[in-house]
C-alpha positions as MATLAB code, in Angstrom:
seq = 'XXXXXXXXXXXXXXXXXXXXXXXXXXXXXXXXXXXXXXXXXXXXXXXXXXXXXXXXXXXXXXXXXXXXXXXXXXXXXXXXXXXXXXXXXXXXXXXXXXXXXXXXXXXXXXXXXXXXXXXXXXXXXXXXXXXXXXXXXXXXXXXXXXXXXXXXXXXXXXXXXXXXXXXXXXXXXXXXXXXXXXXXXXXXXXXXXXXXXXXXXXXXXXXXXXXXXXXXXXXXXXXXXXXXXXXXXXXXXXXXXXXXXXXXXXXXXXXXXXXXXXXXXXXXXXXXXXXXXXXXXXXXXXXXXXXXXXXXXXXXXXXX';
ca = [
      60.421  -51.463  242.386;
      61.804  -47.752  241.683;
      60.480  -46.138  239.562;
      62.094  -43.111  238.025;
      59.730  -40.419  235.804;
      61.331  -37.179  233.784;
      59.094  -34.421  233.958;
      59.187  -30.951  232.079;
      57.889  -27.962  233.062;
      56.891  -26.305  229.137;
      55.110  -22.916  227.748;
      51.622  -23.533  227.292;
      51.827  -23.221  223.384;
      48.592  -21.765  222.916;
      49.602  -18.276  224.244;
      53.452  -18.296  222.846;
      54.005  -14.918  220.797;
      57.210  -13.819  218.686;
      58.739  -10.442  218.949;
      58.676   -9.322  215.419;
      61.683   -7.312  215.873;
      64.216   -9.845  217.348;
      62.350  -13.604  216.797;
      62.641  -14.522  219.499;
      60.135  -15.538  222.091;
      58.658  -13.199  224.066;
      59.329  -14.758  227.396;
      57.337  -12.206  229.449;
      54.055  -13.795  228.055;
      55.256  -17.436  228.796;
      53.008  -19.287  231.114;
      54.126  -22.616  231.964;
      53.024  -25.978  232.917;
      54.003  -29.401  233.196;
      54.645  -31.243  229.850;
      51.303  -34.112  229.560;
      53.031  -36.564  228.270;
      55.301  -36.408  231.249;
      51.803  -35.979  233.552;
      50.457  -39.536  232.129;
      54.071  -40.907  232.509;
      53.708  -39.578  235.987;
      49.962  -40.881  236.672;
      51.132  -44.873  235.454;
      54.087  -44.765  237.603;
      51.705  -44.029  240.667;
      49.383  -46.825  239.218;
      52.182  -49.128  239.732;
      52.832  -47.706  243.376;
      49.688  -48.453  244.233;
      49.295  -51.893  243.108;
      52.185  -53.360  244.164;
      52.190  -51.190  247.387;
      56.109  -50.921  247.354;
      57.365  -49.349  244.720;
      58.967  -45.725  245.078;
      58.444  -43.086  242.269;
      61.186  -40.645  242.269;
      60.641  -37.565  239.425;
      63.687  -36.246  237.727;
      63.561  -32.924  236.291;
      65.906  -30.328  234.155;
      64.753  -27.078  235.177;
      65.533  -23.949  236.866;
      64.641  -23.557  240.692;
      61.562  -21.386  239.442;
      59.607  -24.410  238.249;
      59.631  -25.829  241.867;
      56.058  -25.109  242.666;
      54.986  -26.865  239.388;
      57.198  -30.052  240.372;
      55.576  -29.718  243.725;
      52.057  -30.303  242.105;
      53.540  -33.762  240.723;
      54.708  -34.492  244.027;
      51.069  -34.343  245.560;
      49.586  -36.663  242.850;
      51.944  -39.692  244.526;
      55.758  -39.561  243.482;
      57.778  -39.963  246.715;
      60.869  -37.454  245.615;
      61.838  -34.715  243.532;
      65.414  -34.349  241.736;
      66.310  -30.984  240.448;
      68.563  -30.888  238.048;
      69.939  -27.080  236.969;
      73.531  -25.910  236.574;
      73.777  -22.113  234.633;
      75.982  -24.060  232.000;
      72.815  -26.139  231.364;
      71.306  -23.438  229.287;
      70.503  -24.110  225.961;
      70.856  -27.551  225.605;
      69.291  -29.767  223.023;
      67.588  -32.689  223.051;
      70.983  -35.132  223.232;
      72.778  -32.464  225.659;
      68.763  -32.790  228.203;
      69.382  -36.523  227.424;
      72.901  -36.875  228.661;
      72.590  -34.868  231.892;
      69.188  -36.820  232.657;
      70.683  -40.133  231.937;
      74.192  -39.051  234.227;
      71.494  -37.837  237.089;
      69.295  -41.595  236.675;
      72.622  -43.719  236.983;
      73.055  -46.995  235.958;
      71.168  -49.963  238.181;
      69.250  -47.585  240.256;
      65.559  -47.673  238.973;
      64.270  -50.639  237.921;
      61.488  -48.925  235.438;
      61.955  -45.459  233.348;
      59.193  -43.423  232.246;
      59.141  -40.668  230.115;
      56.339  -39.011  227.444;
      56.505  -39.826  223.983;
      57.621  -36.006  223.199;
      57.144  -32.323  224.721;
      54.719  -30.198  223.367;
      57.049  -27.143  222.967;
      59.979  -28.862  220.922;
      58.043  -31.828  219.526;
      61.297  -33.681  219.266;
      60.244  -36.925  220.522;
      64.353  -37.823  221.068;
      64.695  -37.666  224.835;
      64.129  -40.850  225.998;
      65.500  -42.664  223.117;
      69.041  -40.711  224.072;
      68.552  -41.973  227.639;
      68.248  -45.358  226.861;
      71.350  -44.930  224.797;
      73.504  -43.900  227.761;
      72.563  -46.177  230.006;
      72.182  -49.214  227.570;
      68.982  -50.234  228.614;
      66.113  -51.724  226.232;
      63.267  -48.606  224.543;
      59.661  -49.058  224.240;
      58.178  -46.098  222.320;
      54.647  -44.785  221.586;
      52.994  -46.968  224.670;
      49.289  -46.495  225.297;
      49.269  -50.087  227.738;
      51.419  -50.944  230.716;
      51.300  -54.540  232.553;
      53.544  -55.035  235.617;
      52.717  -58.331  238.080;
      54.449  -57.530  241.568;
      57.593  -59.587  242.027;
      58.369  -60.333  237.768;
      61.380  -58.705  235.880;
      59.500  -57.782  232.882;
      56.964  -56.248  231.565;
      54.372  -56.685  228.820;
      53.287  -53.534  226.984;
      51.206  -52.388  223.824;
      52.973  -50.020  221.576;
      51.287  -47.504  219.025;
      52.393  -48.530  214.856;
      51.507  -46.619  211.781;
      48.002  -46.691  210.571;
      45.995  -47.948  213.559;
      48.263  -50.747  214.332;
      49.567  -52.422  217.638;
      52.593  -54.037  218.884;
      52.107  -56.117  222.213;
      56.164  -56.405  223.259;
      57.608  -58.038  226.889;
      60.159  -55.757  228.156;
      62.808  -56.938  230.252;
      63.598  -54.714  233.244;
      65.500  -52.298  233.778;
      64.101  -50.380  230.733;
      62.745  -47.197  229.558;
      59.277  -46.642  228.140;
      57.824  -43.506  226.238;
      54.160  -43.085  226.535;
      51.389  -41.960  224.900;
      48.383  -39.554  225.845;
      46.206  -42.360  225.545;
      47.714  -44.388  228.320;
      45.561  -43.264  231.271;
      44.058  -39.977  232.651;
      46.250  -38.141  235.009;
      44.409  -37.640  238.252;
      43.651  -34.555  240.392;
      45.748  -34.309  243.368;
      43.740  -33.269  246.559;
      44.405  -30.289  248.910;
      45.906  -32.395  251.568;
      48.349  -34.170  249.255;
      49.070  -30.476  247.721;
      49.744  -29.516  251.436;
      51.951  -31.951  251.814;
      53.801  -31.662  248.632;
      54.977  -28.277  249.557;
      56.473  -29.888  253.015;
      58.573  -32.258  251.102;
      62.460  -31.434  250.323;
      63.486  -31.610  247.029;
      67.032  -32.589  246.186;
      69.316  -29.963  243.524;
      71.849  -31.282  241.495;
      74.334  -29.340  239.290;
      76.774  -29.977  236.533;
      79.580  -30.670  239.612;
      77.488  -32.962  241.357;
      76.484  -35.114  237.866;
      80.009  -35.059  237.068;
      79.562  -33.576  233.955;
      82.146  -31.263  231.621;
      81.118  -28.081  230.521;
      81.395  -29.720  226.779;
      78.699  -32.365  227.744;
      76.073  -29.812  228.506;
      74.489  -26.307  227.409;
      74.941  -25.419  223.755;
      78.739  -27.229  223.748;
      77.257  -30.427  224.050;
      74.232  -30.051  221.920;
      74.333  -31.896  218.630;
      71.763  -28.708  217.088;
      70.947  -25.526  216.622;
      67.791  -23.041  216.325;
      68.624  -21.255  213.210;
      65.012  -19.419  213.208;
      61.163  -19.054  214.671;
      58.479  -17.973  213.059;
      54.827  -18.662  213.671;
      52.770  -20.465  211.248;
      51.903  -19.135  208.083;
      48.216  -18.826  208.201;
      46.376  -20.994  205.514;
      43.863  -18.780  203.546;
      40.033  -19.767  202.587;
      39.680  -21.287  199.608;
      36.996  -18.028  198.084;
      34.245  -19.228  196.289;
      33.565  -17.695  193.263;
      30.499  -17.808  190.710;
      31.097  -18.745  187.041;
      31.211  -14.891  185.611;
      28.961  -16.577  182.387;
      25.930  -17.410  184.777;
      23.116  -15.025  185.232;
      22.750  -12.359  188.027;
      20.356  -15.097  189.369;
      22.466  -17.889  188.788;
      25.445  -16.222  190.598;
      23.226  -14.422  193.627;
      21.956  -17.932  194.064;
      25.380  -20.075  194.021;
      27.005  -17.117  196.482;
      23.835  -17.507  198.914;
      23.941  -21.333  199.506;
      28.111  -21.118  199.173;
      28.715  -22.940  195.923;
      26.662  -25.845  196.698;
      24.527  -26.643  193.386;
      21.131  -28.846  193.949;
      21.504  -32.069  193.797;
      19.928  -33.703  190.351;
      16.943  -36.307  190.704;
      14.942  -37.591  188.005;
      11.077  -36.992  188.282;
       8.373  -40.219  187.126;
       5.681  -38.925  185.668;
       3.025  -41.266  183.500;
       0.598  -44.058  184.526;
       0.972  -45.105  187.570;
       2.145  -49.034  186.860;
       4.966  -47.962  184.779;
       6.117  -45.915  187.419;
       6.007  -48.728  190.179;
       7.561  -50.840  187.546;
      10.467  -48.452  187.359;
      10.939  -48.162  190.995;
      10.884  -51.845  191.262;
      13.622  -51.938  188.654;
      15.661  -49.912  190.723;
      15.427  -50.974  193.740;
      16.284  -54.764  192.214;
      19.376  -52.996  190.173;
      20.498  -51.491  193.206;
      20.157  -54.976  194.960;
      17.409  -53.371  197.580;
      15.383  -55.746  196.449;
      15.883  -59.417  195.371;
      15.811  -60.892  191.738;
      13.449  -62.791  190.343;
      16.055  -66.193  190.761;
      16.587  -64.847  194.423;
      12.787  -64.763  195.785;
      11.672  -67.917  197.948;
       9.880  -70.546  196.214;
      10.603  -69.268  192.652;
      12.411  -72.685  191.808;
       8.592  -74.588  192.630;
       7.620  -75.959  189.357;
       3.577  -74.745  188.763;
       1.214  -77.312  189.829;
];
């Protein structure tokens, strides 16, 4: 079986920063890493490798030459090959333009299984692989957190994620391309010999020329969107607790010390003792702690 896998290399999102002059990124900061979605995608299609002991996982990538050491990193956790996809006129491009050139670069026959993540972290778009299974007219499995492949069979049965906690267990004909989940597996840690080796293997470039692409198919002529803005998130202030102003000084120094939260109310018994146990036995029967009267065992035995 080949296996084909589209990996990202993305900003960490957790350090991104905005110039506040321009808007605009400030790319100095950026540190990046591979997208994990695409690292589980990565991790099952090694899975497969290795169960079947014959499969070939071949990564596909649309990135500039700089992100080679990060695609050399997926190369040591198991994948086989490495195609680098960059062309200047690539720049840019949206989700359907990245679809098209991947789909041109994955041909039509040539894997028998794509695997993608469900969405990147830095665009959240989530359109990728659904555009890719578009071009090359294959069947789409989105959202899927389980992956069942026996050696030798055509197909593949797979659990999909639905709205509100809900499952969808689906057989996939082969070829076809499935988006996956975080919660599919746990990518692995690839060991210093298999890093070693990962920087020994070639890695094959493609560019717009070689895909056989126009320059209106790619870059920002062939994207179907544009970035009109960025801004960061608009922080979401604390909700301020603040006393009743007709409360005493006490009242008020007392409600800002335990942060608005009043005492919760109980009632007190007081009186003879057999009233109270009454009461509580009342209660507890009310509350159905205890059983009624009609409920107890042996309450339906006539008196002797």
């Amino acid at each position: 079986m080949n296996i084909a896998v589209c990996i990202k290399p993305v900003p960490d999102v957790s350090i991104v920063t905005l110039d506040p002059n321009t808007g605009h990124i400030n790319s100095d900061d950026l540190v990046y890493i591979v997208n994990p979605y695409d690292m589980v995608a990565l991790e099952e299609a090694v899975r497969i490798k290795e169960k079947d002991g014959t499969s070939r996982v071949t990564l596909i990538s649309m990135a500039p030459p700089s992100a080679k050491r990060l695609l050399r990193r997926c190369l040591a956790m198991g994948a086989d090959e490495i195609m680098l996809l960059w062309d200047k006129s690539f720049e840019n491009s949206d989700s359907y333009a990245t679809g098209v050139i991947l789909a041109r670069a994955i041909g039509s026959g040539q894997y028998d299984l794509i695997l993608c993540g469900q969405k990147a972290i830095d665009t959240e778009a989530g359109q990728v692989g659904s555009i890719i299974a578009e071009r090359l007219d294959i069947p789409l499995a989105s959202r899927v957190i389980i992956i069942d492949i026996s050696p030798g069979v055509k197909k593949a049965d797979i659990e999909s994620k639905l709205e509100k906690g809900n499952r969808a267990r689906i057989e996939v004909f082969l070829p076809a391309l499935l988006t996956v989940e975080l919660d599919l597996n746990e990518p692995r840690y690839a060991s210093l010999p298999s890093l070693m080796a990962g920087l020994r293997k070639d890695i094959t470039e493609c560019d717009r020329e070689t895909l056989g692409l126009s320059y209106g198919e790619v870059g920002s002529e062939g994207s179907r969107t544009r970035t009109a803005a960025l801004s960061l998130p608009k922080p979401r202030p604390k909700k301020v607790f603040t006393p009743d102003s007709n409360l005493s000084a006490e009242e008020r120094l007392r409600l800002v010390i335990s942060g608005g939260v009043t005492q919760k109310q109980s009632d007190v018994l007081e009186g003879d003792r057999g009233k109270i146990a009454a009461t509580v036995v009342q209660f507890l029967s009310e509350k159905k702690f205890l059983p009624t009267t009609e409920e107890q065992p042996g309450s339906n035995i006539p008196p002797a």
